[in-house]
N, C-alpha and C positions, 0 to 999 in steps of 0.2 A: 609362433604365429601360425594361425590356421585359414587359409585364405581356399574361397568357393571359384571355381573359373572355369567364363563359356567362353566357348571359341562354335562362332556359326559364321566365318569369312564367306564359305561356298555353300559347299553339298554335304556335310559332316555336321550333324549336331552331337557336339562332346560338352562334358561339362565334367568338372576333375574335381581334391578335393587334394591338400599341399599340407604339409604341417612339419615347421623344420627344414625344409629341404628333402622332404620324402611324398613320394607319390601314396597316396593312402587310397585313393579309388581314381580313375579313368574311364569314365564309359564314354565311347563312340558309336551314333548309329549312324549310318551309312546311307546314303537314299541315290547309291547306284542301279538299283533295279527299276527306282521311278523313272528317272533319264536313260535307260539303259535304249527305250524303245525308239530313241529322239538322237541319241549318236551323239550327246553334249549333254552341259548341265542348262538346263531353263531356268534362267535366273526367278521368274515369278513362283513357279512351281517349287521351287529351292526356297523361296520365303516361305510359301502356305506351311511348307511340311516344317520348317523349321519351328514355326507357330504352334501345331499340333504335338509337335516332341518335347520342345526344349522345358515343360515342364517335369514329366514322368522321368526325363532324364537326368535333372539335377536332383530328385528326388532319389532315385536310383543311387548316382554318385554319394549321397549323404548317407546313405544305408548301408553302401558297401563301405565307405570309411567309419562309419561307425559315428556319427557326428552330428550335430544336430545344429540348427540355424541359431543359434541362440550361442553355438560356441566360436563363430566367426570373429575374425576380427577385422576381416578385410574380404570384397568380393572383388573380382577383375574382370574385365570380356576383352577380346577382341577387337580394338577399334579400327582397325583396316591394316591394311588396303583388303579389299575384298571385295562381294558382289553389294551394292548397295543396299538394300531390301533385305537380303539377307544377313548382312551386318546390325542391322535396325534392332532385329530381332533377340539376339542375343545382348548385344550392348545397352538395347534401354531395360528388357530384364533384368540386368546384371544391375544397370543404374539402380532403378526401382528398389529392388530386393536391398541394396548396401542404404539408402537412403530410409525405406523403411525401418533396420534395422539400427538405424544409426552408426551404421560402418566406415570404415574409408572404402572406398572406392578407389581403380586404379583401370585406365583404356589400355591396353598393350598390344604395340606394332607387331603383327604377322610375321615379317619375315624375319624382325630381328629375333622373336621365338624360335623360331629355326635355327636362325642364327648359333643359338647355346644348346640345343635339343642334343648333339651328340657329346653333350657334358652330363647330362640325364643317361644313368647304367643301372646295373644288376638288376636284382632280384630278391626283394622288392626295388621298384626303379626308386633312384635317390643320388643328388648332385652333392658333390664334395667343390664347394669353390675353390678350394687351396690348390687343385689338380688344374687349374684353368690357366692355362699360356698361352701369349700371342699365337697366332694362324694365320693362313689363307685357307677362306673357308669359303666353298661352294653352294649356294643355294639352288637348285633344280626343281621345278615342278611342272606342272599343267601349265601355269598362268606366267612363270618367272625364271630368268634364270640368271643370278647373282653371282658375279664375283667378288668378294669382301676381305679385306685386310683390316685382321683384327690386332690390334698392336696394346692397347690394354682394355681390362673389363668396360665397356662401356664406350668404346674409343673404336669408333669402324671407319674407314672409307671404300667407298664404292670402286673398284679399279674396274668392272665393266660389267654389262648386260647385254641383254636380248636388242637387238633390233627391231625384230621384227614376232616370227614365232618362238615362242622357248620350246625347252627338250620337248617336255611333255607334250604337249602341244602339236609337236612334230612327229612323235610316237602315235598318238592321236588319231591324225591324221592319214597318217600312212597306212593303220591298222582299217580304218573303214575302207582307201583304198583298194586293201586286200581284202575285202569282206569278211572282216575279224569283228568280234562284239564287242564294244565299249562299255568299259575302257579298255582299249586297244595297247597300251605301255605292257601291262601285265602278259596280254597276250605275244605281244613279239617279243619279249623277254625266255617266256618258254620256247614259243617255236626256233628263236636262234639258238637256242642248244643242239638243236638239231641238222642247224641248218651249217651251210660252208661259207665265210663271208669272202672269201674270197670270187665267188664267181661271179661278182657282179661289184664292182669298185662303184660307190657312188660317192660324188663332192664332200669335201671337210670344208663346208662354208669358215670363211676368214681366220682359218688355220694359223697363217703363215701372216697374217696384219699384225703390225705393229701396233698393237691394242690389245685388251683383253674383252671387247665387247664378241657378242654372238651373234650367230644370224641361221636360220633352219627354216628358211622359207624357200630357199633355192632347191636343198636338197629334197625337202616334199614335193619340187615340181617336175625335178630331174625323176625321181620313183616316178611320177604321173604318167610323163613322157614313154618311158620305159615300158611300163603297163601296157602301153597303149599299140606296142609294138607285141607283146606279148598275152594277147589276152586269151588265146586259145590255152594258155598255160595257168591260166589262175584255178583251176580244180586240182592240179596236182599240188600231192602236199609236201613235196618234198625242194618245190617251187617256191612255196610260199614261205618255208622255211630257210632256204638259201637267201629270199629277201629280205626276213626279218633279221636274218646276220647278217648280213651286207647295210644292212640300214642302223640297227644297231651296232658295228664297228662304226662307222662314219660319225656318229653320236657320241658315240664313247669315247672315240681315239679325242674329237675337238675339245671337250669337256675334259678330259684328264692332259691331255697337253699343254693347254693353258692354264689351268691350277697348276700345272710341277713347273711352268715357266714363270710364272709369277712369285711361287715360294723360290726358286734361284734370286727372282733379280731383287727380291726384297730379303732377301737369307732368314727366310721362315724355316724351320725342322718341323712344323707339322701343318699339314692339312686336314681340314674337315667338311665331311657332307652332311645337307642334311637337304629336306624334303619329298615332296612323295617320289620324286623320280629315283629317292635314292637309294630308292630298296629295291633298285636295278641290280639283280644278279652279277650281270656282265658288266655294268659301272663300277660295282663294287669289290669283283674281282681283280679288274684291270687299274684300279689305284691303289690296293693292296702292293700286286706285282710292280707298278711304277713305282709307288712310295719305298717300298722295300729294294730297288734297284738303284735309288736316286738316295738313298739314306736319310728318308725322309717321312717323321712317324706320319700316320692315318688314323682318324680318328671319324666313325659315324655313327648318327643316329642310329636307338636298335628301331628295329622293322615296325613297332608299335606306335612309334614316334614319327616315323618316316613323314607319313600322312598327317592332315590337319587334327590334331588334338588340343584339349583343353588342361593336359597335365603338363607342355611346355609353357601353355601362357600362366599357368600356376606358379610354376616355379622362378617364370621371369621376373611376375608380378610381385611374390615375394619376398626376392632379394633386394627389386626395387625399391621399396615401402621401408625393409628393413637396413637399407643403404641411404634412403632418402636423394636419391639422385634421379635425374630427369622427373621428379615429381612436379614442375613447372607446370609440365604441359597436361600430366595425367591425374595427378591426387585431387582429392576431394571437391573437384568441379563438377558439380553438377548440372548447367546449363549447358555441356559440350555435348558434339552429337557426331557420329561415327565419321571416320574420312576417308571413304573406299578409294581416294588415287595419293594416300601418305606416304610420301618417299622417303624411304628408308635413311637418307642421310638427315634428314631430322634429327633425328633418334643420338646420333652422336654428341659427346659433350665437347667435341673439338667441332671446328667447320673445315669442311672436308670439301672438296671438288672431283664431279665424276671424270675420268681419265678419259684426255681429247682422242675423240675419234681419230 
């Protein structure tokens, strides 16, 4: 089977090209430098440009796979959760394109893409399903941040989220604080290598709650506060580097604590991450060394995947078509239209309930 997939949730226009279970092209263009000068992404500005690409770039992907419209058998986009306007864009393309051609068609959830992204390997990238076992698997990004208990193919429940801000978010955040450029995740990742995180202990928001939901809107205000005592010190860089480890430990430690607490009390052996947060250096060190200490395999996204791509909704899309499962909601409907706030437990073929606060 050879299926075409866009993924335009946010700021990422990608469009991938799947055949098999093998990734055969992936192009992502990026339009951080258009929000770079705005400290976020603009969601209207995030449509326009995705309007202007998403042609040249699935054109792109079909030349580098080698493939031609005419040998599809299936197109998929992104149906959310994402920015609305910019979900539009991808999803009725993708519509159009599978209808004109007379294809199936298939909308795939965002984050359960992530969800399987650190099942996507090598070189060429390509998923082997027979390698796939239960997990507690991590979602982290900009916009989310998921805990999920994967118990069989297809079969998730949500054991917690965000509150309020997710990692990314909090990274974000902080980074313009310091007057770092956005996106600011990238950049406290580097400067914490440098930096000592112990000189400045800041809060591990609901560490220690008996839940596994999140919360990183304390710890961004606690940094403010802080600042705000210290601001004859924001030029030195050895300043602003002791903060971005101190801010990243407090990030890291909440996030991999509650993943290894969760695969205990549900006696999971592996954990996996995936999302853009999760080509955190220091995230990804520090559940190496947990998992590796707690006898507990680790399994991530590689670095290509991290970020919003169109070769995970490929391959999700794929398996789905050729499993024929959750096609209810997704296969060949073409009067449905994106759903930028679809919660993830949808997606599951059991009914599942988010774990009480």
């Amino acid at each position: 089977m050879i299926v075409l997939a866009i993924e335009t949730s946010c700021d990422e226009t990608s469009c991938a090209v799947v055949h098999n279970g093998r990734v055969l092209s992936n192009v992502v263009s990026s339009q951080i430098a258009l929000h770079q000068e705005y400290g976020g992404v603009v969601p209207e500005l995030a449509a326009r440009e995705h309007l202007g690409r998403i042609v040249p770039i699935c054109e792109s992907a079909l030349c580098q796979a080698d493939v031609e419209l005419g040998d599809l058998d299936a197109v998929a986009a992104t149906r959310g959760p994402g920015l609305p306007n910019a979900l539009q864009v991808g999803f009725h393309t993708a519509q159009s394109l599978a209808f004109s051609l007379r294809k199936k068609f298939i909308g795939i959830h965002h984050h359960e893409a992530h969800l399987y992204s650190p099942w996507i390997q090598g070189d060429p990238l390509h998923v082997n399903w027979t390698e796939w076992r239960p997990s507690v698997s991590l979602i982290v990004s900009g916009g989310h941040t998921l805990l999920v208990r994967c118990t069989k193919e297809g079969k998730h429940e949500i054991l917690g989220a965000t509150v309020d801000d997710a990692a990314g978010e909090c990274f974000d955040k902080v980074a313009k604080l310091l007057g770092l450029p956005y996106p600011g995740g990238p950049w406290i990742d580097r400067l914490a290598a440098d930096g000592n995180p112990k000189s400045r202990r800041f809060p591990r928001p609901m560490l220690n709650d008996p839940n596994y939901n999140f919360s990183f809107s304390g710890l961004k205000t606690s940094v403010r506060y802080y600042l705000e005592s210290q601001s004859n010190r924001l030029k030195e860089r050895q300043f602003i580097c002791d903060m971005c480890a101190g801010v990243q430990a407090a990030i890291v430690e909440t996030l991999v604590t509650k993943s290894i607490r969760a695969a205990r009390e549900y006696q999971m052996s592996l954990i996996t991450l995936s999302g853009g947060v999760g080509a955190n250096q220091g995230l990804r060190s520090e559940f190496h060394k947990q998992c590796s200490e707690n006898q507990i395999d680790f399994r991530v996204a590689p670095n290509s995947l991290s970020g919003d791509n169109a070769a995970m909704v490929g391959v999700l899309a794929e398996r789905r078509l050729q499993k024929k499962t959750n096609l209810k909601h997704e296969a060949d409907l073409w009067d449905q239209d994106p759903r930028p706030s679809w919660p993830l437990s949808e997606m599951s073929q059991q009914t599942v309930q988010m774990r009480a606060q």
